[in-house]
OpenMM code with the backbone's topology and positions (N, CA, C; nanometers):
from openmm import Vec3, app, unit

residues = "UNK UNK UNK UNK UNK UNK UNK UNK UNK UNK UNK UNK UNK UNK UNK UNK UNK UNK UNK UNK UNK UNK UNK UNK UNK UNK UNK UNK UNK UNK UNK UNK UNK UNK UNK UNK UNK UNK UNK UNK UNK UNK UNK UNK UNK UNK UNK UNK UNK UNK UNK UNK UNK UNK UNK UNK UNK UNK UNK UNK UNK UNK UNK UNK UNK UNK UNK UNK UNK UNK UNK UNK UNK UNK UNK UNK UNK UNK UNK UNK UNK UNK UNK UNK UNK UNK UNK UNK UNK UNK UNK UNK UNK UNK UNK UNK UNK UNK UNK UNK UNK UNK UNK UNK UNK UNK UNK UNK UNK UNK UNK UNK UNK UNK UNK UNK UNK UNK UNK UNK UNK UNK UNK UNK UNK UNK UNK UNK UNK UNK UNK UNK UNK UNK UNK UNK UNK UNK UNK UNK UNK UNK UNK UNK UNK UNK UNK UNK UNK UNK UNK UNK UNK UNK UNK UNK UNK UNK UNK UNK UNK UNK UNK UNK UNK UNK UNK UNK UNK UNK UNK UNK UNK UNK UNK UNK UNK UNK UNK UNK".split()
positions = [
    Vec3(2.0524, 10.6097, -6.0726),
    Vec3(2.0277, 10.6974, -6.1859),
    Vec3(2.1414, 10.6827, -6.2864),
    Vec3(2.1040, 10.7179, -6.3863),
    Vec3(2.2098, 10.6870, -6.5272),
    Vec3(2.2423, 10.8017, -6.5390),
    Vec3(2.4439, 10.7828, -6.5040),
    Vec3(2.4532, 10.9485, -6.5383),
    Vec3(2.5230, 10.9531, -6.6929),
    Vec3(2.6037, 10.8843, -6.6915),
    Vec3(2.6975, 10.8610, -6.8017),
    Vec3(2.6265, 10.8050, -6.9647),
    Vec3(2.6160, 10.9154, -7.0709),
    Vec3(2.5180, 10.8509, -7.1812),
    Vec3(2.5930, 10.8010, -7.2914),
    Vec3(2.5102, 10.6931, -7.3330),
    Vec3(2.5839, 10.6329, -7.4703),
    Vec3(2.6183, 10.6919, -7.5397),
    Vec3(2.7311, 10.6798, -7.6394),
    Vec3(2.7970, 10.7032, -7.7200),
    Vec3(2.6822, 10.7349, -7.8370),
    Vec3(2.6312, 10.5819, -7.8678),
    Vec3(2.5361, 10.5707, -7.9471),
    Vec3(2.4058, 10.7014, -7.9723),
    Vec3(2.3711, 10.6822, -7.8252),
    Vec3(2.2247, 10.8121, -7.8016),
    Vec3(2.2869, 10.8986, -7.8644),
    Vec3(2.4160, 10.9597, -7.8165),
    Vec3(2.4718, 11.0944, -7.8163),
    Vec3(2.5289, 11.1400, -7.9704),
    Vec3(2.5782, 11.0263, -8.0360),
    Vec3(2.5864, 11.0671, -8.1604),
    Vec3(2.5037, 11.0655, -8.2315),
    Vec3(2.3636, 10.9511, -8.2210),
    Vec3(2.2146, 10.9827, -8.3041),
    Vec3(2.1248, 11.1038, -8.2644),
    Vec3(2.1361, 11.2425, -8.1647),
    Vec3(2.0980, 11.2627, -8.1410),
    Vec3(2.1942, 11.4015, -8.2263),
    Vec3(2.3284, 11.3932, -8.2254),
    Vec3(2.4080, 11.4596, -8.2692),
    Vec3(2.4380, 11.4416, -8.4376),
    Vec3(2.4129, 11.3697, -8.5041),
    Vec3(2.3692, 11.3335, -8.6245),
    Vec3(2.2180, 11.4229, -8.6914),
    Vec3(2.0976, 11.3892, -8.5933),
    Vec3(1.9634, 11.4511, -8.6178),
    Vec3(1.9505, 11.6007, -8.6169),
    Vec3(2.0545, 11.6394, -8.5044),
    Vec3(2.0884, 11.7760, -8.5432),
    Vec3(2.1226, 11.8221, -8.6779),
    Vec3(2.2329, 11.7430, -8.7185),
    Vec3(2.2980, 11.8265, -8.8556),
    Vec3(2.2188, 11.8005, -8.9903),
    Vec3(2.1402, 11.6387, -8.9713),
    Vec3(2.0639, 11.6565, -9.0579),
    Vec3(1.9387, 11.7979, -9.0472),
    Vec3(1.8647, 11.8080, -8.9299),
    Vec3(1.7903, 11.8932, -8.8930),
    Vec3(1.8408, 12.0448, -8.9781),
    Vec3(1.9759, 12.0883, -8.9239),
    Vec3(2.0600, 12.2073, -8.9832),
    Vec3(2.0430, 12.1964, -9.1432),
    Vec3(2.0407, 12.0836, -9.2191),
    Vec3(2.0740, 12.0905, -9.3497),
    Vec3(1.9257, 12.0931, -9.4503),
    Vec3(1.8332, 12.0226, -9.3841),
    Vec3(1.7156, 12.0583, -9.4409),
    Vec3(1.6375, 12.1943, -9.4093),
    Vec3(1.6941, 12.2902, -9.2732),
    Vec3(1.6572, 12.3918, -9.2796),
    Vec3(1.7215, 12.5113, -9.3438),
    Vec3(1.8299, 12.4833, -9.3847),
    Vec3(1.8882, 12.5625, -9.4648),
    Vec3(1.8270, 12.5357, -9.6050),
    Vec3(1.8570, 12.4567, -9.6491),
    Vec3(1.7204, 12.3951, -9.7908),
    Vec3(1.6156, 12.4598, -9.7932),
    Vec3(1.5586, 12.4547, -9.6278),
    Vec3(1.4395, 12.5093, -9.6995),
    Vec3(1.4560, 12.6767, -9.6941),
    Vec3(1.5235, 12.7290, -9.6116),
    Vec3(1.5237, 12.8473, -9.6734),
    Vec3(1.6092, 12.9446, -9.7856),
    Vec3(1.6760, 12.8069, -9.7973),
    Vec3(1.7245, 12.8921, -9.9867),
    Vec3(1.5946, 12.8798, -10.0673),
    Vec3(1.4921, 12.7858, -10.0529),
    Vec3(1.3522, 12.7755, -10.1202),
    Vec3(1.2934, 12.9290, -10.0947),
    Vec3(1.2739, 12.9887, -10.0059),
    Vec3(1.1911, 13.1174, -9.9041),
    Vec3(1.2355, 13.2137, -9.9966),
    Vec3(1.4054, 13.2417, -9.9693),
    Vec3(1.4664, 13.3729, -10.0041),
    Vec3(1.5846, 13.3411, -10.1320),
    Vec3(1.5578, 13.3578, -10.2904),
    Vec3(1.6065, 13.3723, -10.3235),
    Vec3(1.7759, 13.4221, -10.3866),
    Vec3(1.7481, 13.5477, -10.3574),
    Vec3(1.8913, 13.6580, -10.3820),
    Vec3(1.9842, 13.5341, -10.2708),
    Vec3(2.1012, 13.5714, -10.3476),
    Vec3(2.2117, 13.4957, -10.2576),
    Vec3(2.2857, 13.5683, -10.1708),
    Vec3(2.2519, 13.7061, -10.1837),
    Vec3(2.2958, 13.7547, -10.0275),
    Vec3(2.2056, 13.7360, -9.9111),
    Vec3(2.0452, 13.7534, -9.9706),
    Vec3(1.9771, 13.7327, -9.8645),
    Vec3(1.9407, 13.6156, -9.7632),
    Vec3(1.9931, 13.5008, -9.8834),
    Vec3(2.0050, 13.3773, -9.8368),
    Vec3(2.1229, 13.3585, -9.7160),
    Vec3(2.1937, 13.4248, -9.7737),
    Vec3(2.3479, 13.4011, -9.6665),
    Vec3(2.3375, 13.4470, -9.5181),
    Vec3(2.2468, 13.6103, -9.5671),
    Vec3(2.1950, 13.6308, -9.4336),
    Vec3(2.1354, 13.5300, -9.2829),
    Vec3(2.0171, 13.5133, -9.3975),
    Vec3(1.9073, 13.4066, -9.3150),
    Vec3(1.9928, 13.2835, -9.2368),
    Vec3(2.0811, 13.2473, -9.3526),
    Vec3(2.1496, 13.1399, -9.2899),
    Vec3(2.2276, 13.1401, -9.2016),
    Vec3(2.3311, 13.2594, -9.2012),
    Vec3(2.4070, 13.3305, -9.0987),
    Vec3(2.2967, 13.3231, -8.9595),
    Vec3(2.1766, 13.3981, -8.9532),
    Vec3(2.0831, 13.3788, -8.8221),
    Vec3(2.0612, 13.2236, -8.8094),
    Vec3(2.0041, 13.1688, -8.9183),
    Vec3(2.0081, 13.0078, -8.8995),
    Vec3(2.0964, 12.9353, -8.7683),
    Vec3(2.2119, 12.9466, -8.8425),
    Vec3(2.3342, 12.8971, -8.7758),
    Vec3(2.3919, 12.9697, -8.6294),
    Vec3(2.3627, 13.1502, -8.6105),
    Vec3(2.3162, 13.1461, -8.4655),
    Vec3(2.2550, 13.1065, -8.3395),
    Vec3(2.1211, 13.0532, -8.3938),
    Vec3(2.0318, 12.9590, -8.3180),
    Vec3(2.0865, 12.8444, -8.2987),
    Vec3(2.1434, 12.7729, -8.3994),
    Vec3(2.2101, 12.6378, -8.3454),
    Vec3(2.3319, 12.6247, -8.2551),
    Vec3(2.3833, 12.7506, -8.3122),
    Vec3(2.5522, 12.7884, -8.2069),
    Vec3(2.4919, 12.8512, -8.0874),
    Vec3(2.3716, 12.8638, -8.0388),
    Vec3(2.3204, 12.9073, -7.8846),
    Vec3(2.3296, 12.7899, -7.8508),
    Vec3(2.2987, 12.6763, -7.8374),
    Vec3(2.3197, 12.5501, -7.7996),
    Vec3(2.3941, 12.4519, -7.8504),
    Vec3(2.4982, 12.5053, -7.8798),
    Vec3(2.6210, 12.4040, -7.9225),
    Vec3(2.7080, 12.3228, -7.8224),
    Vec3(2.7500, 12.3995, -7.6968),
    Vec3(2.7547, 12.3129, -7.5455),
    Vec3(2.6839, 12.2915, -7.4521),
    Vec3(2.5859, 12.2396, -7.5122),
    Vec3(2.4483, 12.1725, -7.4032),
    Vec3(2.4969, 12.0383, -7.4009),
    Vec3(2.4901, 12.0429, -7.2716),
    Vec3(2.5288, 11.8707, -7.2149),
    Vec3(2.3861, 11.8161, -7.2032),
    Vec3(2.3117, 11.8475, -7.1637),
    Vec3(2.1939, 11.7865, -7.1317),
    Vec3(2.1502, 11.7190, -7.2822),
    Vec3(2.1372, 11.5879, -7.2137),
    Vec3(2.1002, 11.5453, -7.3828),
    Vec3(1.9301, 11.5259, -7.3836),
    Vec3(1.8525, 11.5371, -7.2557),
    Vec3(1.7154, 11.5725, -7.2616),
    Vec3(1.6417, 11.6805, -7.3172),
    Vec3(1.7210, 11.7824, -7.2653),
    Vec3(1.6999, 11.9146, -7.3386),
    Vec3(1.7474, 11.9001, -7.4989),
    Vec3(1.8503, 11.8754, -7.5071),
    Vec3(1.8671, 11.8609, -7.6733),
    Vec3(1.8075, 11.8016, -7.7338),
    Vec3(1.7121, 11.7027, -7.6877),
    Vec3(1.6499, 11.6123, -7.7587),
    Vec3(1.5164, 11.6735, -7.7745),
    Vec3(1.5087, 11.7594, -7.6836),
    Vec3(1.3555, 11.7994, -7.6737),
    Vec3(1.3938, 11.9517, -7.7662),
    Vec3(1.4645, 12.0322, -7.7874),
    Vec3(1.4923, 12.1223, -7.8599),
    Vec3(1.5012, 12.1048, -7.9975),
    Vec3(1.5402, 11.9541, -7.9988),
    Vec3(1.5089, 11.8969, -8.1594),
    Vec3(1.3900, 11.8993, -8.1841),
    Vec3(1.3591, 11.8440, -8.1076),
    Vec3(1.1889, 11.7848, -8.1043),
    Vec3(1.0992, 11.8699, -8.1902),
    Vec3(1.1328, 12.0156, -8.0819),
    Vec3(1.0261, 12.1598, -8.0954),
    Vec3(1.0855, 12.1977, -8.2204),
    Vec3(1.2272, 12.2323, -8.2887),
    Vec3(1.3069, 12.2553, -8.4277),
    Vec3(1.2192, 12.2022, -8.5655),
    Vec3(1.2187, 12.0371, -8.4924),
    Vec3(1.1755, 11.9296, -8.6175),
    Vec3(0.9828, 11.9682, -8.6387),
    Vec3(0.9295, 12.0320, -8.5399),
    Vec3(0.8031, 12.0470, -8.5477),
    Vec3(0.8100, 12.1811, -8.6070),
    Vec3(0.8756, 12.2582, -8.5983),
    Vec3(0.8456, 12.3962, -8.6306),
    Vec3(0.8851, 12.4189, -8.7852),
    Vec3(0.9619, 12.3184, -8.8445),
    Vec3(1.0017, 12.3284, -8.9541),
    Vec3(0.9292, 12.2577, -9.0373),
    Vec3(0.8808, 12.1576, -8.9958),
    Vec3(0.7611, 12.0893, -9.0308),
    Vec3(0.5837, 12.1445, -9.0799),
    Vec3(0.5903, 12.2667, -8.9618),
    Vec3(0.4279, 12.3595, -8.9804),
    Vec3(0.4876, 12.4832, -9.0875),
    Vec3(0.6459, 12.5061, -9.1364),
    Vec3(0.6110, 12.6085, -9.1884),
    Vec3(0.7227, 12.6205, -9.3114),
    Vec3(0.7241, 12.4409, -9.3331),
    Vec3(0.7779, 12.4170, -9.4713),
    Vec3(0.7393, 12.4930, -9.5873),
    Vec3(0.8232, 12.5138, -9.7181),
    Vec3(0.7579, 12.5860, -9.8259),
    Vec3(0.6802, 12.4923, -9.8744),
    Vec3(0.5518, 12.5378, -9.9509),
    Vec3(0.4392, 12.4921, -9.9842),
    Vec3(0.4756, 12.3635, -10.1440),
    Vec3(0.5807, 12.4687, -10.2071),
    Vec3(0.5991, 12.4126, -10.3327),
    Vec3(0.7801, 12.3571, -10.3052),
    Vec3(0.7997, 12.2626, -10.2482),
    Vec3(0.9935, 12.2654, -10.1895),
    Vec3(1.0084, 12.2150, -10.3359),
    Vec3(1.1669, 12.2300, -10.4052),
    Vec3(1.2266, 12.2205, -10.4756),
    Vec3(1.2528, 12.0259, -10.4393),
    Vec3(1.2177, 11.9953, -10.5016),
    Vec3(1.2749, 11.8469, -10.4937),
    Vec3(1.3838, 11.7700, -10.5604),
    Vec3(1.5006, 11.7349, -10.5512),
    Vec3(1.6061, 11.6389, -10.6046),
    Vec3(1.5458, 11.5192, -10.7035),
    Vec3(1.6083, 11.5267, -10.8118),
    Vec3(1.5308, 11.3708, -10.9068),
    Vec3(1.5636, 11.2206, -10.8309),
    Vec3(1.6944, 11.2293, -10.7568),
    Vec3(1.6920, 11.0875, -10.7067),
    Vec3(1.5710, 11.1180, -10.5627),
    Vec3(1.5333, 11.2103, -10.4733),
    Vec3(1.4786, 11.1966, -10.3862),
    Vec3(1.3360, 11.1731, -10.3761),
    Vec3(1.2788, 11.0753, -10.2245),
    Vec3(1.1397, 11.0650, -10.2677),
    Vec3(1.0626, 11.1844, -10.3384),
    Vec3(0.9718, 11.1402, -10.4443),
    Vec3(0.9000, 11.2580, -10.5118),
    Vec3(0.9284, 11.3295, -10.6422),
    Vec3(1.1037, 11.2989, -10.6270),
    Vec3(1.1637, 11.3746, -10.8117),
    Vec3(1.1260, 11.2532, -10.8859),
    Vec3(1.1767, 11.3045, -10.9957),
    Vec3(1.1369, 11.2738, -11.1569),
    Vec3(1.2120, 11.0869, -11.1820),
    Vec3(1.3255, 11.0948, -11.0840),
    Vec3(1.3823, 10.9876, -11.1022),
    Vec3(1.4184, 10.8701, -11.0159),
    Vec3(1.3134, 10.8769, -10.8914),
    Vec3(1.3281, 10.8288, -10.7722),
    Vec3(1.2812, 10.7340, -10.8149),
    Vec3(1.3066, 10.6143, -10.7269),
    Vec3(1.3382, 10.4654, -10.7576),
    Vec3(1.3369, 10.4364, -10.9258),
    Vec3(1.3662, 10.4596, -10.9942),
    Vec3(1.4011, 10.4485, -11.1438),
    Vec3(1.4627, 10.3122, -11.1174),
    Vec3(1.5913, 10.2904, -11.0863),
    Vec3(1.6327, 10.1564, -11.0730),
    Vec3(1.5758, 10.0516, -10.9830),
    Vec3(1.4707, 10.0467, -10.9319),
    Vec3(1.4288, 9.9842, -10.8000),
    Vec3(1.4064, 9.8621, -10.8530),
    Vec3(1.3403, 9.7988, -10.9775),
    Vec3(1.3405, 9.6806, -11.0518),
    Vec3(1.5313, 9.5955, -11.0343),
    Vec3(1.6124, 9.6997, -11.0303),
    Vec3(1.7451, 9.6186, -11.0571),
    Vec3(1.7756, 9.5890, -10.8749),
    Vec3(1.7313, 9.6515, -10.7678),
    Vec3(1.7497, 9.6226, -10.6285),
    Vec3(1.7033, 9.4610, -10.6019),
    Vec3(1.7726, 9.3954, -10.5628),
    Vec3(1.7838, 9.2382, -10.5290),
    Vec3(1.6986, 9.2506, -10.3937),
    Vec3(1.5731, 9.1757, -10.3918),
    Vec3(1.5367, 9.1840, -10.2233),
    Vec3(1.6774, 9.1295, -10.0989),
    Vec3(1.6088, 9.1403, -10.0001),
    Vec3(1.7383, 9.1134, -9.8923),
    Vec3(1.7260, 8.9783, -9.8413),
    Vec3(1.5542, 8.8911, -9.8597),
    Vec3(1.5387, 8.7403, -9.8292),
    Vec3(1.6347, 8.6753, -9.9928),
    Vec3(1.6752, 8.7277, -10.0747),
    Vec3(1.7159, 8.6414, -10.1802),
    Vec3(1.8859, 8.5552, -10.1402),
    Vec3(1.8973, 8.6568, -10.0359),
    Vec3(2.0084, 8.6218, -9.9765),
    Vec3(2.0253, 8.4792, -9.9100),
    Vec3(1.8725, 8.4615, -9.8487),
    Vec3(1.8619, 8.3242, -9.7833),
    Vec3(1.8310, 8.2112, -9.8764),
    Vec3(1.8498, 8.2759, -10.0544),
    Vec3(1.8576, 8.1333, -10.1082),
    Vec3(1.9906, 8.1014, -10.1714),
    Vec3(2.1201, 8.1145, -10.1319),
    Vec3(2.2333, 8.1057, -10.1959),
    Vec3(2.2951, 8.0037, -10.1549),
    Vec3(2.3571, 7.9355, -10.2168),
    Vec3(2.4018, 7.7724, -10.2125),
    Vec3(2.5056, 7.7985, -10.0700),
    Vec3(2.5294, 7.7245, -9.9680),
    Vec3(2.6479, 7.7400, -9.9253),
    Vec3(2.7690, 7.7881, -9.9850),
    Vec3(2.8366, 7.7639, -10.1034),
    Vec3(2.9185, 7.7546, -10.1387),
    Vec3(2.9468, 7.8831, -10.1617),
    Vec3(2.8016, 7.9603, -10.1886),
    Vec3(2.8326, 8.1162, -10.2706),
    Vec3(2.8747, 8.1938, -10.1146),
    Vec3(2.7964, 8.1517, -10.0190),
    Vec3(2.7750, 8.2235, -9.8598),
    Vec3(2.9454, 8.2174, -9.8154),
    Vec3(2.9958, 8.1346, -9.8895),
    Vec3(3.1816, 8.1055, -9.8059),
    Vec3(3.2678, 8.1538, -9.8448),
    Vec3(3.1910, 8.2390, -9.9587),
    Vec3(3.2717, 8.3070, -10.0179),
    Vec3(3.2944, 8.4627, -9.9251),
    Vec3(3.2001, 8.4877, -9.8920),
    Vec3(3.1625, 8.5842, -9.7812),
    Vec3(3.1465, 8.5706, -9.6131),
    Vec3(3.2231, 8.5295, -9.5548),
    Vec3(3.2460, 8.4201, -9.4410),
    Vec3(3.1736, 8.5435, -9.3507),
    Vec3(3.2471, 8.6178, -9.2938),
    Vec3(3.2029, 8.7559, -9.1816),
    Vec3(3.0856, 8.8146, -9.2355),
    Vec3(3.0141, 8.8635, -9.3465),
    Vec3(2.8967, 8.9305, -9.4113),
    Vec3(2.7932, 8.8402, -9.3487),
    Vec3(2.8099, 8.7290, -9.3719),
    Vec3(2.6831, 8.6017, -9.3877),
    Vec3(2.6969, 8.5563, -9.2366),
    Vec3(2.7997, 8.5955, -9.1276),
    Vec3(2.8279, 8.5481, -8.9797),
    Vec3(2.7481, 8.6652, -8.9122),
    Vec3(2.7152, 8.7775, -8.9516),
    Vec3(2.6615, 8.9270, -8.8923),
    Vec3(2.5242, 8.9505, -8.9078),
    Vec3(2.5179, 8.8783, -9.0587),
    Vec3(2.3489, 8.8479, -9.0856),
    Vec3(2.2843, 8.7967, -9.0005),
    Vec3(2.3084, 8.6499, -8.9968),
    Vec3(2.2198, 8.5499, -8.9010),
    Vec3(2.2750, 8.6145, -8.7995),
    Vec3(2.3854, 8.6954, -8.6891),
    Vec3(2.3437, 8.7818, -8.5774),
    Vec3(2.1959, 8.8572, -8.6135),
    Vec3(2.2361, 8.9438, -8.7374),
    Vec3(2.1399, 9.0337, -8.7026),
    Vec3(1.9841, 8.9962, -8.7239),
    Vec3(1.9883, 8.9018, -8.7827),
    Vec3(1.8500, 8.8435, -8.7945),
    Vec3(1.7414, 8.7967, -8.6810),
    Vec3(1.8469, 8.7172, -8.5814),
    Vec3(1.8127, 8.6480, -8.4628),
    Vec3(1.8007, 8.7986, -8.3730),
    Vec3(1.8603, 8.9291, -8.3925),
    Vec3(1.8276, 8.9984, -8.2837),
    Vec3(1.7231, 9.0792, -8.3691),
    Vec3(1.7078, 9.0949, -8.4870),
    Vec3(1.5745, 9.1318, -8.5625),
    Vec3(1.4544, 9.0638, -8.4862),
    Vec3(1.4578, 8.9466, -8.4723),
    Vec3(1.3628, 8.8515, -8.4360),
    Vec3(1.3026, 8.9011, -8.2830),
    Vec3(1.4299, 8.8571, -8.1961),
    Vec3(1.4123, 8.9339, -8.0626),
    Vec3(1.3300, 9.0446, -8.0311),
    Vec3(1.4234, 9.1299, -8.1203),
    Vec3(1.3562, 9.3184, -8.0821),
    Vec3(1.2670, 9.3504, -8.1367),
    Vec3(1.2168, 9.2647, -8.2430),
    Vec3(1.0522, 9.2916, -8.3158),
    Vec3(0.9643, 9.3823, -8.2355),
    Vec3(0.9150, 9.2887, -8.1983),
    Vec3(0.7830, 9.3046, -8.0780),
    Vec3(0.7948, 9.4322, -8.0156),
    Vec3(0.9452, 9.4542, -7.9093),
    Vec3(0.9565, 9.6086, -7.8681),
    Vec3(0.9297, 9.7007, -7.8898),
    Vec3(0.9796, 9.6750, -8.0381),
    Vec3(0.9768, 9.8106, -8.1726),
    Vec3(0.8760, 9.8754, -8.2184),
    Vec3(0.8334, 9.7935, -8.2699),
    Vec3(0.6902, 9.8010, -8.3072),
    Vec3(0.5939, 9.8683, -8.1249),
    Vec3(0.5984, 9.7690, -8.0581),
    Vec3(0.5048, 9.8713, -7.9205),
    Vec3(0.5908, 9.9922, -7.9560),
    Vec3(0.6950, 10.0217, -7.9209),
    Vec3(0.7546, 10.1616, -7.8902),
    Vec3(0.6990, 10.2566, -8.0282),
    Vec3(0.7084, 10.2178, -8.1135),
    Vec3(0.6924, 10.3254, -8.2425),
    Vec3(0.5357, 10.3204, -8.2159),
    Vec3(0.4243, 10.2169, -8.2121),
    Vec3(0.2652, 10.2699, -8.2054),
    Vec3(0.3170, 10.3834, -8.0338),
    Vec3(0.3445, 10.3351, -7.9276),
    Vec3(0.3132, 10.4137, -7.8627),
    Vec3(0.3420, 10.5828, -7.8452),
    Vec3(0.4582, 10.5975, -7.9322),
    Vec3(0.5597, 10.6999, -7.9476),
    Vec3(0.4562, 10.8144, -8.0651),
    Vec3(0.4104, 10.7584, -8.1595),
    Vec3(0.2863, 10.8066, -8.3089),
    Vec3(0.1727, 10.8877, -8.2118),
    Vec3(0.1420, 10.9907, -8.2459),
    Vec3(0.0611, 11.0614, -8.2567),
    Vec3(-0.0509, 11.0264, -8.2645),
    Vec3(-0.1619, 11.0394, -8.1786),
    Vec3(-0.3026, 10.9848, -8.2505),
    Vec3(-0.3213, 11.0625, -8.4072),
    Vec3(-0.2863, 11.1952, -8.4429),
    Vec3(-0.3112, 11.2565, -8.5399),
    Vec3(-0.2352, 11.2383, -8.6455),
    Vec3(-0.1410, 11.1581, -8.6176),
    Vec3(-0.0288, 11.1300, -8.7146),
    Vec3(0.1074, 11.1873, -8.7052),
    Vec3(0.2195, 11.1685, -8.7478),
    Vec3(0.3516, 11.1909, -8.7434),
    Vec3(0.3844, 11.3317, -8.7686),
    Vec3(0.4802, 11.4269, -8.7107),
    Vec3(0.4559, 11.5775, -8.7132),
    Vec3(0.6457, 11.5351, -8.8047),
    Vec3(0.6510, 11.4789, -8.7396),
    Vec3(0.8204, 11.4265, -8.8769),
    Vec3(0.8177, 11.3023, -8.8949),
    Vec3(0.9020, 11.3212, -9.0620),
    Vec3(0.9487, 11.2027, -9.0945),
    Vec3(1.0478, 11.1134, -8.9807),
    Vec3(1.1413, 11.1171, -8.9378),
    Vec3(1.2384, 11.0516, -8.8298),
    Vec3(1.1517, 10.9769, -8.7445),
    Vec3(1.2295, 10.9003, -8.6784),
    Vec3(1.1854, 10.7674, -8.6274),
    Vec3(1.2128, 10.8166, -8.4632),
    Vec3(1.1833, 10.7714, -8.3874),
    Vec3(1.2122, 10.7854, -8.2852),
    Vec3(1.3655, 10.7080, -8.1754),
    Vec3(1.4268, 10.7133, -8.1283),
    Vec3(1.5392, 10.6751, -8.0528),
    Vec3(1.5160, 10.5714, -7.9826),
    Vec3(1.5881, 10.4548, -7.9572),
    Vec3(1.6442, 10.3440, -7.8795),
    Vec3(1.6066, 10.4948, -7.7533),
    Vec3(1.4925, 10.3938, -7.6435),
    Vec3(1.4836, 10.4487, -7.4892),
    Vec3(1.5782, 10.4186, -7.4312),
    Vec3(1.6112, 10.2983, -7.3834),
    Vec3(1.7003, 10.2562, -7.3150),
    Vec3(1.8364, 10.2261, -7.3735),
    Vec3(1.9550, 10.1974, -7.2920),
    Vec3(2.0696, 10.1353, -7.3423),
    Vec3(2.0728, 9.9464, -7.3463),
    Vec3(2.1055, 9.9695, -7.5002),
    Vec3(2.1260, 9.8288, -7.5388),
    Vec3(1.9960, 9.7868, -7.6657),
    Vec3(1.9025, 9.9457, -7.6202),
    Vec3(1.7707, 9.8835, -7.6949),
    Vec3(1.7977, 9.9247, -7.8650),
    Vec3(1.7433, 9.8783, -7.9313),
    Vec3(1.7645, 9.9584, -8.1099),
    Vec3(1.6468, 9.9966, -8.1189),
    Vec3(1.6077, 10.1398, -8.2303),
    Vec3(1.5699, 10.2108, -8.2703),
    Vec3(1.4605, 10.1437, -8.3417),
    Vec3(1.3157, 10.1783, -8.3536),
    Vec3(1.2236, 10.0941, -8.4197),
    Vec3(1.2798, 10.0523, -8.5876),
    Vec3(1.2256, 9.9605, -8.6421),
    Vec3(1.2996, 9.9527, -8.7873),
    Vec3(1.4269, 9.9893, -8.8106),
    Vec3(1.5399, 9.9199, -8.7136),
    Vec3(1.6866, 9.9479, -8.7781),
    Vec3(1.7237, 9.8733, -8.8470),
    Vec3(1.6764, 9.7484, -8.8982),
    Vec3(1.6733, 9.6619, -8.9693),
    Vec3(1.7256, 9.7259, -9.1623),
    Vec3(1.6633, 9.8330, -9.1852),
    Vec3(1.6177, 9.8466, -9.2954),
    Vec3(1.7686, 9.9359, -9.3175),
    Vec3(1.7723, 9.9968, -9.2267),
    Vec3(1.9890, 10.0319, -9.2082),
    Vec3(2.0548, 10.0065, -9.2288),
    Vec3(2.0821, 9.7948, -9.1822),
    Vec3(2.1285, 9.7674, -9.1137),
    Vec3(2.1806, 9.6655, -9.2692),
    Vec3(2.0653, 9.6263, -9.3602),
    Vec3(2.0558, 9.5249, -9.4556),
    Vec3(1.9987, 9.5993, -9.5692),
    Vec3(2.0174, 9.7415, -9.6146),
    Vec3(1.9685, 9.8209, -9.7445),
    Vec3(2.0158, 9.7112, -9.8691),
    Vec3(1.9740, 9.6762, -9.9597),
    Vec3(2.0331, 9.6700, -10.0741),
    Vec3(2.1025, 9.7381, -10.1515),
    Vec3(2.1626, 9.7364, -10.2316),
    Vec3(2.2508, 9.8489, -10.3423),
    Vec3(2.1334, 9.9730, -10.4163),
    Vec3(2.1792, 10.0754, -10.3981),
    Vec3(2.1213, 10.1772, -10.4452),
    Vec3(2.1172, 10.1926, -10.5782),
    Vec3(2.1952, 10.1940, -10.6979),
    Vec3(2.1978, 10.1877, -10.7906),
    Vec3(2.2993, 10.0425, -10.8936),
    Vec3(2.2279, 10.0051, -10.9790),
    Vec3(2.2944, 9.9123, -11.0519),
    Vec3(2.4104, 9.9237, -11.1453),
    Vec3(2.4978, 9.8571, -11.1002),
    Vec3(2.6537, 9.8277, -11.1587),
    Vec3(2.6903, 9.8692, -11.2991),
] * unit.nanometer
topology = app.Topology()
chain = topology.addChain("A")
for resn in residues:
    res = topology.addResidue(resn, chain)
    for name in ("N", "CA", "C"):
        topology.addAtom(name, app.Element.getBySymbol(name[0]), res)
């Protein structure tokens, strides 16, 4: 039996939390206006999460996310306030014409690639284990999906140790977000 857990699991799992914490606070400054009442809510907010702040069990935590990420999900505000850079605002992908795809990379003369010796040595790693872990990924994410469809946005977790996360690729090799 595996007692001892990755680093990795334990901080993506510890990461999903705080994102989890930060979009539910979002959404309920959306709910309750007044800024005392907000402070309130959030004050209880942040009780619930400090009930399980030394849970070792990272099954249970994972599954407490789980039920969190679903429950916030059935009782999102109807109309959420949206950010202009985020999917859905006024100004999301605005620059996406100036984003360089990530195959343009595989047409650069040697000469430009040597200029970047370690960048262009991590790629072709990560490409060849792109290649590899394809297939996994993909089974794990259809089998992991809902017949009814996705109850959250988030992706699901590397099962095993050593395995990566369906689509880490897209992490791993983003292009530049905004132009120079």
């Amino acid at each position: 039996m595996f007692f001892c857990l990755p680093l990795k699991l334990f901080l993506l799992v510890f990461y999903s939390i705080l994102h989890h914490n930060t979009i539910t606070l979002h959404s309920t400054s959306l709910f309750v206006l007044p800024r005392d009442k907000y402070r309130f809510y959030a004050c209880l907010l942040r009780a619930q999460f400090d009930e399980h702040k030394d849970l070792k069990d990272m099954a249970k935590a994972t599954m407490l996310l789980k039920a969190g990420e679903e429950e916030f999900w059935s009782s999102q505000h109807p109309q959420p306030y949206i950010f202009p850079d985020s999917p859905g605002g006024t100004s999301y992908e605005r620059y996406e014409c100036y984003k360089v795809p990530e195959w343009c990379l595989d047409l650069w003369h040697p000469t430009e690639k040597a200029m970047y010796p370690d960048y262009f040595a991590k790629r072709e790693q990560w490409k060849k284990l792109r290649d590899q872990s394809w297939g996994r990924e993909i089974k794990q994410l259809q089998e992991e999906t809902p017949a009814d469809g996705p109850k959250t946005e988030s992706l699901p977790p590397a099962r095993r140790e050593g395995d990566l996360p369906p689509l880490w690729w897209q992490f791993v090799s983003r292009p530049r977000e905004r132009p120079m």
